[in-house]
PARO-489419 format. One line per 5 residues: number of its first residue (from 0); their letters; for each residue x, y, z of C-alpha. Coordinates in nm, 3 decimals. Example, Ala and Ser with C-alpha at 12.3 -4.5 7.8 and 13.67 -1.06 7.14 Angstrom:
BEGIN
0> AS> 1.230 -0.450 0.780; 1.367 -0.106 0.714
This chain:
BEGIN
0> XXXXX> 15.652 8.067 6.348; 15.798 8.407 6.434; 15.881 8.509 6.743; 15.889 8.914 6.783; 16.123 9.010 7.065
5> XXXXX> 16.130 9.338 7.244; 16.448 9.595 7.167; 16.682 9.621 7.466; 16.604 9.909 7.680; 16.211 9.887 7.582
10> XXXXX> 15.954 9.802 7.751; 15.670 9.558 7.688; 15.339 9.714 7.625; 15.051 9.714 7.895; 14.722 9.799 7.861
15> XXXXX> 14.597 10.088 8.088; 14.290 10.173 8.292; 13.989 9.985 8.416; 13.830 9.687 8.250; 13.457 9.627 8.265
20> XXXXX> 13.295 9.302 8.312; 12.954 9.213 8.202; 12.690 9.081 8.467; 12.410 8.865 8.299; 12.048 8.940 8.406
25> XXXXX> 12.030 8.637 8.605; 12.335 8.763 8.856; 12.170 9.083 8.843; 11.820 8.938 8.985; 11.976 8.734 9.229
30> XXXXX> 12.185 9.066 9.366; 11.876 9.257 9.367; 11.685 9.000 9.566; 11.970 8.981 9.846; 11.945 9.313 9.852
35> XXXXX> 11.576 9.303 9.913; 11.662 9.058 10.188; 11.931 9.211 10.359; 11.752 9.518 10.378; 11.450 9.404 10.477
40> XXXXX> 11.632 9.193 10.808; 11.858 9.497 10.842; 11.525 9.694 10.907; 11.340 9.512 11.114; 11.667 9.459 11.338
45> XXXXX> 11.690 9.814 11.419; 11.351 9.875 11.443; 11.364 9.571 11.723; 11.705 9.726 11.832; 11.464 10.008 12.014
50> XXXXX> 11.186 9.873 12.176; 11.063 10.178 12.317; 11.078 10.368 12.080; 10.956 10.122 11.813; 10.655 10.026 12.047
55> XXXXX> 10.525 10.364 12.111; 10.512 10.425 11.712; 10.356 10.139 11.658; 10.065 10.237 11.941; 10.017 10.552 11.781
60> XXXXX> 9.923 10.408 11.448; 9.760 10.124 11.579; 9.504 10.372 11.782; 9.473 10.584 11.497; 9.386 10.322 11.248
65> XXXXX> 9.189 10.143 11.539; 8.941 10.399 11.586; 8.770 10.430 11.241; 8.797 10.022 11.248; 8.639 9.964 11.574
70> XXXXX> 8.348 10.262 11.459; 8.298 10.044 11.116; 8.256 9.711 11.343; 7.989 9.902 11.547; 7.795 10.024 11.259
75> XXXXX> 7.820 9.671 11.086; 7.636 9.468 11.429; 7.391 9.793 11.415; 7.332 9.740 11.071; 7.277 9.303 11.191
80> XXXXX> 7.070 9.435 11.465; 6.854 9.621 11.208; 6.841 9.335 10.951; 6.667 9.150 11.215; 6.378 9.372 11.253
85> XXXXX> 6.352 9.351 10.859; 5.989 9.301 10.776; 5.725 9.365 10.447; 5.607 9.695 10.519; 5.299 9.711 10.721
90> XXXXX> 5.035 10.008 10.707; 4.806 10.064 11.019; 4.467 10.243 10.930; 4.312 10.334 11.272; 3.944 10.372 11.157
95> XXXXX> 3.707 10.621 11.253; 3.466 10.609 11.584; 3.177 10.659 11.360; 3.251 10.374 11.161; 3.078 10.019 11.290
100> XXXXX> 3.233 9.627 11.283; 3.007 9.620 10.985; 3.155 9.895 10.827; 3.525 9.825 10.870; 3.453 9.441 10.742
105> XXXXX> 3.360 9.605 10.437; 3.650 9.807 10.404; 3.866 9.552 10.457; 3.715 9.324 10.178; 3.727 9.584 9.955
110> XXXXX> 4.082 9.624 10.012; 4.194 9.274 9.995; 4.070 9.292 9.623; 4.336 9.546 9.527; 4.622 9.407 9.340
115> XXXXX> 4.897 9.624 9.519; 4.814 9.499 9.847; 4.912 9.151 9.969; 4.657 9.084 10.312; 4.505 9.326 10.500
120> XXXXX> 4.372 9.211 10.858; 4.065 9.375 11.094; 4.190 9.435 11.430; 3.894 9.516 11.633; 3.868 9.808 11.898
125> XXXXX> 3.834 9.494 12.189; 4.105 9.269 12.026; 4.328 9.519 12.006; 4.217 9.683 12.389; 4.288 9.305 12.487
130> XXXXX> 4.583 9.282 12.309; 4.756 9.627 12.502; 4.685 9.527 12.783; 4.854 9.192 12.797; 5.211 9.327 12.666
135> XXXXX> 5.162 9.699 12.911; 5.058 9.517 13.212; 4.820 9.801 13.284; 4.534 9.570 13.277; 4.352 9.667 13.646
140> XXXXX> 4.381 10.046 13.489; 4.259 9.985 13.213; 3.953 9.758 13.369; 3.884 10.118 13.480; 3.823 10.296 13.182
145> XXXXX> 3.446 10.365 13.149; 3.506 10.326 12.732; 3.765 10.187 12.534; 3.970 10.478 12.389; 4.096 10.219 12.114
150> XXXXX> 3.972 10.260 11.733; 3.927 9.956 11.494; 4.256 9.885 11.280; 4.306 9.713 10.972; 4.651 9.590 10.918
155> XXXXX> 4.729 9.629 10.554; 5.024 9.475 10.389; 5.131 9.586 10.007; 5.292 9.371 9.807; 5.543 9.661 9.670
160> XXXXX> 5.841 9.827 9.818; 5.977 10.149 9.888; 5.834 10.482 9.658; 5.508 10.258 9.561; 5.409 10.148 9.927
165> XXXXX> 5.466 10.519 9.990; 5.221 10.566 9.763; 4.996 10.317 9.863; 5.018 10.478 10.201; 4.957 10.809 10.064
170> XXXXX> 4.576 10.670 9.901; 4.455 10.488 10.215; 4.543 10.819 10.416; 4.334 10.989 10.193; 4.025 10.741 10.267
175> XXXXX> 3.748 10.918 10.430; 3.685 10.639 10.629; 4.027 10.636 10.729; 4.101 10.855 11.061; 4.529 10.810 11.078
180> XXXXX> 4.733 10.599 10.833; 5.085 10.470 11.015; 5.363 10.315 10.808; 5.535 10.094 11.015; 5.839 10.094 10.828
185> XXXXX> 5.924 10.468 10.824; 6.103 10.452 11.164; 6.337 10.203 11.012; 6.419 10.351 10.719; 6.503 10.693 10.914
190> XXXXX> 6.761 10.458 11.067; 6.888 10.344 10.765; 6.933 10.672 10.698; 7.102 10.750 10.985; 7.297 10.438 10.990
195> XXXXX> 7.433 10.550 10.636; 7.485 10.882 10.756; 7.729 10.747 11.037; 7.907 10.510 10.799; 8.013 10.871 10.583
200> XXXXX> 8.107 10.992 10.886; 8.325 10.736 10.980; 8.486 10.727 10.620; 8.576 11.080 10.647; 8.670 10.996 11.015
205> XXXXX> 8.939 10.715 10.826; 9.043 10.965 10.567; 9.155 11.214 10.823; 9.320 10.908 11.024; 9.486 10.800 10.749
210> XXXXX> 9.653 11.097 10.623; 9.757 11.110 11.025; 9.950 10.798 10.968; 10.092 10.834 10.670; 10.229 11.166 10.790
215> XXXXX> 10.379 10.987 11.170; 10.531 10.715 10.919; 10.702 11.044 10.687; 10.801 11.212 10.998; 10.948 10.893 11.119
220> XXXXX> 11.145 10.757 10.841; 11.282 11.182 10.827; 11.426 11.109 11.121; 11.628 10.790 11.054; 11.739 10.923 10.722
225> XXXXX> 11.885 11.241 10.948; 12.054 10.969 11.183; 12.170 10.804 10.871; 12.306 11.091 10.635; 12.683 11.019 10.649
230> XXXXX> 12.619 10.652 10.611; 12.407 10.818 10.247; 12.704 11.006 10.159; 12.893 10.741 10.159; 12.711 10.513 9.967
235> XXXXX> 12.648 10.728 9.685; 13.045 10.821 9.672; 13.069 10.448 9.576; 12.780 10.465 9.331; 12.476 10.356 9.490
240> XXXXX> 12.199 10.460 9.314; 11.897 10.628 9.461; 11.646 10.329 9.436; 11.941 10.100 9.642; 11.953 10.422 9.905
245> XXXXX> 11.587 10.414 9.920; 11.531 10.061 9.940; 11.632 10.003 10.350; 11.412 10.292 10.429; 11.109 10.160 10.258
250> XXXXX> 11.130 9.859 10.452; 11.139 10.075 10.776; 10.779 10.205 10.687; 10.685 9.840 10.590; 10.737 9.746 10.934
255> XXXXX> 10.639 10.009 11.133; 10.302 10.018 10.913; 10.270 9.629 10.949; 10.334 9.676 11.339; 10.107 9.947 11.350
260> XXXXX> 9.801 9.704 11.197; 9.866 9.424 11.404; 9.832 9.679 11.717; 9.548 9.822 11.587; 9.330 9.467 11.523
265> XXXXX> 9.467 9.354 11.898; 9.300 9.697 12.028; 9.028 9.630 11.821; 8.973 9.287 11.936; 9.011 9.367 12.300
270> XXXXX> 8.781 9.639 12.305; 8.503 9.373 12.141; 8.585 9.166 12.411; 8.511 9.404 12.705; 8.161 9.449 12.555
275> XXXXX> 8.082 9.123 12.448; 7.950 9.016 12.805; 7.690 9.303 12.855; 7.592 9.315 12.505; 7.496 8.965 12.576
280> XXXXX> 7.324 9.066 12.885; 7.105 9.327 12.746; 7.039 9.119 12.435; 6.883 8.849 12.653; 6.677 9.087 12.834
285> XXXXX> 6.494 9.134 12.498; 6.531 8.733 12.431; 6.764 8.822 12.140; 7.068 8.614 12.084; 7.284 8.846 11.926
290> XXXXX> 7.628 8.862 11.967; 7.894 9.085 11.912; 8.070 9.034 11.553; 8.478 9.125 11.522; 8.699 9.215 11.235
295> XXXXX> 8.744 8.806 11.158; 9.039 8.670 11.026; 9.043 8.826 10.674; 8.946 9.171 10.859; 9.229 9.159 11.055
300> XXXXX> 9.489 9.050 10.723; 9.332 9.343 10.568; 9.398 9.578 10.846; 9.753 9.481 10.846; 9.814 9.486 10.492
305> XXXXX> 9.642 9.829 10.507; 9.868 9.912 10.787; 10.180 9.804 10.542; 10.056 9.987 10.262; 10.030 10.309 10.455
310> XXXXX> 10.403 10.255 10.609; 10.478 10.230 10.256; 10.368 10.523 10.133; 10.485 10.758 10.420; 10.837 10.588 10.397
315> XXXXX> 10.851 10.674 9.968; 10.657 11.031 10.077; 10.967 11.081 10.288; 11.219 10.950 10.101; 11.147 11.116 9.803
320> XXXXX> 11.128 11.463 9.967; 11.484 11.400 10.153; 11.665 11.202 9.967; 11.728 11.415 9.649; 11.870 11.650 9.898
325> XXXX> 12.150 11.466 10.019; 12.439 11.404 9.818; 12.806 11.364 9.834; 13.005 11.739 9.824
């Protein structure tokens, strides 16, 4: 073997410049998950670092996300309320004075034979006088009346639903015999329809809201990256990409969205709780027992995670738009 020795007066050769070392994707997970994890305590801690400040953010979006919840709860127990009074559609016929029992027995056989209609029951002019005068309490007045103003009825349940009792209704108002026709159920279903016209209401309500947030959340996370713009600089002299710049910042919304949910199911839950006692009052007074129902356990989780998603998209809504703009001169 040969050894090769260097000439007097020379130099041995060195290599020059950096070397580069290869990371393997495992190394690379595991730094991008302590990342995630430093930046996410590094967050939180100087969210909690201000109190104040932190708190009254969080109040903000927890009232404006509160209100279109707390409006959805209301609509859902008046929707429960209405449920309740859910019954097969009756139609009242008030006969006509001319008509005797006789008569109106007749009519009433004949239609029990139709196949649309399920039962149809005669209410007689003294029944039904009787029968007022129990639930009004006028009963000495009405022992005063020298006639009874009161027609014969006939109760008539169909056996269909919606556009064909409508047209049931329509045929028996057309009777002859047949002085008023009443369908029972049309005061309920112009409350459905009101009820449904609330519930757009509050969804445009919580569209509004929402954009409200998400636009606090931008307008916050502006801010700290305005406190934070040398730190930026800095970072990006030594290579940090945009995505680890962003990162710290989209944890910031996280929380403040996530605080803002949990503030806005406690308000929620609180203002349920003030009413509970004379909803219960009045409910009794009609010997009802409803009760007032909440946002529940899973409403609650889903008005925090909404509350985290919206933080979330402020925070990248602001980052995005500031961001690009900073960069090392």
């Amino acid at each position: 073997m040969t050894v090769q020795r260097s000439r007097p007066g020379t130099a041995a050769p060195r290599r020059e410049g950096a070397s580069a070392s290869r990371t393997s994707l495992r190394q690379r997970y595991r730094a991008w998950l302590a990342h995630h994890r430093q930046s996410a305590a590094d967050s939180l801690g100087r969210i909690l670092d201000n109190p104040v400040a932190s708190m009254m953010t969080w109040l903000v979006i927890g009232i404006a996300m509160a209100l279109p919840a707390a409006l959805d709860v209301g609509l859902d127990n008046a929707r429960a309320v209405s449920d309740s009074w859910e019954s097969p559609a009756q139609i009242s016929l008030f006969l006509k004075d001319t008509l005797d029992p006789a008569e109106g027995e007749a009519l009433r056989t004949e239609l029990a034979a139709r196949a649309d209609i399920e039962a149809v029951v005669y209410l007689p002019r003294e029944a039904a006088l009787q029968e007022f005068s129990d639930l009004s309490g006028f009963a000495d007045v009405l022992d005063s009346l020298e006639r009874n103003p009161l027609p014969d009825v006939l109760l008539v349940t169909p056996l269909a639903d919606g556009i064909a009792v409508e047209a049931v209704h329509r045929q028996l108002a057309a009777d002859e015999r047949v002085a008023e026709a009443v369908l029972d159920m049309a005061w309920l279903q112009r409350l459905n329809s009101a009820m449904e016209l609330s519930r757009r209401l509050v969804l445009a309500l919580a569209v509004v809201l929402v954009a409200g947030v998400v636009l606090i959340l931008g307008n916050t996370i502006r801010l700290a990256i305005e406190s934070r713009r040398e730190e930026i600089v800095i970072v990006k002299l030594v290579g940090g990409s945009n995505a680890f710049v962003r990162r710290p910042f989209l944890y910031t919304g996280l929380w403040y969205g996530v605080g803002g949910g949990v503030c806005a199911a406690l308000l929620v839950a609180v203002a349920l709780w003030f009413l509970d006692q004379p909803v219960r009052e009045l409910a009794q007074l009609y010997q009802s027992n409803f009760r007032l129902g909440g946002l529940g356990v899973m409403g609650s989780l889903n008005l925090v995670l909404l509350g985290g998603l919206l933080g979330l998209a402020g925070a990248w809504l602001a980052v995005s738009r500031h961001l690009g703009s900073i960069a090392p001169r």
